[in-house]
C-alpha positions in Angstrom: -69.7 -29.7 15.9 -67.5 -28.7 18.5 -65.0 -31.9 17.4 -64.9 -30.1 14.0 -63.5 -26.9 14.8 -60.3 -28.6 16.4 -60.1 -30.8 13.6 -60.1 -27.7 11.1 -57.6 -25.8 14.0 -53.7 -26.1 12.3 -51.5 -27.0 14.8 -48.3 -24.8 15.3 -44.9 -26.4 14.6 -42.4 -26.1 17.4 -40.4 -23.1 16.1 -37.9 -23.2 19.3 -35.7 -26.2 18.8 -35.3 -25.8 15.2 -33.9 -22.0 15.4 -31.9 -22.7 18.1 -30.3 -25.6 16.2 -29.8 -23.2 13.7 -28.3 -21.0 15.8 -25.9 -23.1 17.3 -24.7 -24.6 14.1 -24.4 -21.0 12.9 -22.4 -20.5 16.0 -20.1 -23.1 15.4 -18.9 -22.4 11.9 -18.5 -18.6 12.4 -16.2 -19.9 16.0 -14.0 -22.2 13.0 -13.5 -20.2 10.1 -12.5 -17.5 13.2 -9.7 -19.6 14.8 -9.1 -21.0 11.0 -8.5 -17.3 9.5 -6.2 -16.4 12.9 -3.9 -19.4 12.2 -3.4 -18.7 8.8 -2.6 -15.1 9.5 0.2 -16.5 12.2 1.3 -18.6 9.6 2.3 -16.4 7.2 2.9 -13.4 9.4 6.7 -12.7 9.2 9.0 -9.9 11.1 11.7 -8.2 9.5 15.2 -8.3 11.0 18.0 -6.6 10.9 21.6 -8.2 10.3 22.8 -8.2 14.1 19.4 -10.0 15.4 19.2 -12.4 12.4 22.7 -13.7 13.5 22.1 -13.9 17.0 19.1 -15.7 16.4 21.1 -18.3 14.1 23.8 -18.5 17.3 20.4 -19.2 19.5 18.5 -21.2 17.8 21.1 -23.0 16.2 19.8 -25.8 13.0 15.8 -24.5 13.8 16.5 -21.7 12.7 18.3 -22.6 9.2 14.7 -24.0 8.1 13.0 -21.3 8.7 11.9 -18.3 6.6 12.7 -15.0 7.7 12.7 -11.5 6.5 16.2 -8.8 6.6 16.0 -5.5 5.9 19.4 -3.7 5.9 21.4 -0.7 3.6 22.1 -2.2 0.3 26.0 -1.7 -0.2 26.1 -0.5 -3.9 29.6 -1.1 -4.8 29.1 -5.3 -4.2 26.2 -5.5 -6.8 27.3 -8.3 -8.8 24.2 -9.2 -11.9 24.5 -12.2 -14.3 21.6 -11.4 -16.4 21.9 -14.5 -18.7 21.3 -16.9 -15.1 19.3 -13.9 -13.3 21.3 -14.6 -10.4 22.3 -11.8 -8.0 24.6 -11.2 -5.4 25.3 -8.0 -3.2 25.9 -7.3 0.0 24.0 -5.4 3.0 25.9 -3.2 5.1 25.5 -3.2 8.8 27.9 -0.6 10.1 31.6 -1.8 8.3 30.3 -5.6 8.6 28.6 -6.8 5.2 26.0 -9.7 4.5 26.2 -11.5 1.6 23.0 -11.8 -0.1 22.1 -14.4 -3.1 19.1 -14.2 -5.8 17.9 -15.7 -8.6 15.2 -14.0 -10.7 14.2 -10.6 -12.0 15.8 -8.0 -10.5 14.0 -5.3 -9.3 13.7 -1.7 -11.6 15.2 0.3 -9.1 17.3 -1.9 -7.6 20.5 -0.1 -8.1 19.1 3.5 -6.9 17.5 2.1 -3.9 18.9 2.7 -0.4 17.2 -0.4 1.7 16.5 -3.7 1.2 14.0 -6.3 2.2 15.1 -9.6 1.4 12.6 -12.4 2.3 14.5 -16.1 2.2 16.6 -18.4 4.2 19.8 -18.0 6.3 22.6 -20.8 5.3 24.7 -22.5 7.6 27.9 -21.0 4.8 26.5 -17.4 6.4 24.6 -16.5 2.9 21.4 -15.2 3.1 19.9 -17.0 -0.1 16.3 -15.1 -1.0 13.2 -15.8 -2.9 11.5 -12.1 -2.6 13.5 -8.6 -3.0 11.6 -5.6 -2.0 13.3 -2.4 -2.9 12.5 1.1 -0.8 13.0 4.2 -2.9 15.6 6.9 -2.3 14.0 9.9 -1.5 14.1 11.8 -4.7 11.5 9.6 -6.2 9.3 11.1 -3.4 7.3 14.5 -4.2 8.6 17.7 -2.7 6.5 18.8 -0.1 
């Protein structure tokens, strides 16, 4: 009889190694998609520069630096806007003091382009000294800002 009742008697599956497997796997992907998400925020994080340090990083760096993408941000010089609307290409310059940067796009121009004050111009610097762009961000004067 007594042969019966361990017979009936489940036996408890070890419960230990399996959630700690599952733990550690757990572990690991959380650790990867962590240091993946970080590198892919370095990736495409990008400072802006003004004129002065985007030039002495091209004297520094010297060809490096011509294959990179980088950001300017500078005062759009009004009088130099130059718009070809049948090739969308645009050409202005950015002022930096009495010194200007020539600036080169192709695409839509912005809506505001000609009453904005600063611009952010996201591209590459040429060895010719033209900053040829792919993205144009536009800030606002401030009288498109509510009175306070």
């Amino acid at each position: 009889m007594e042969n019966s009742v361990l017979a009936n008697k489940p036996v408890a599956p070890k419960k230990r190694q399996s959630s700690w497997k599952f733990i550690l796997a757990f572990g690991v992907i959380a650790a990867a998609m962590v240091v993946l998400g970080a590198q892919a925020f370095q990736s495409s994080a990008m400072f802006y520069l003004t004129v002065p340090e985007l030039k002495a990083q091209a004297a520094a760096e010297g060809d490096a630096f011509y294959a990179r993408q980088v950001r300017i941000s500078g005062a759009l010089h009004k009088e130099s806007i130059d718009w070809e609307p049948k090739t969308m290409n645009l050409k202005f310059h950015l002022a930096d003091g009495a010194e200007m940067f020539p600036v080169e796009y192709t695409g839509v121009m912005p809506d505001t382009f000609h009453h904005s004050e600063t611009v952010v111009a996201e591209g590459k610097y040429t060895r010719a000294g033209v900053f040829e762009a792919t993205t144009l961000l536009v800030k606002c004067p401030s009288k498109y800002e509510t009175e306070q």
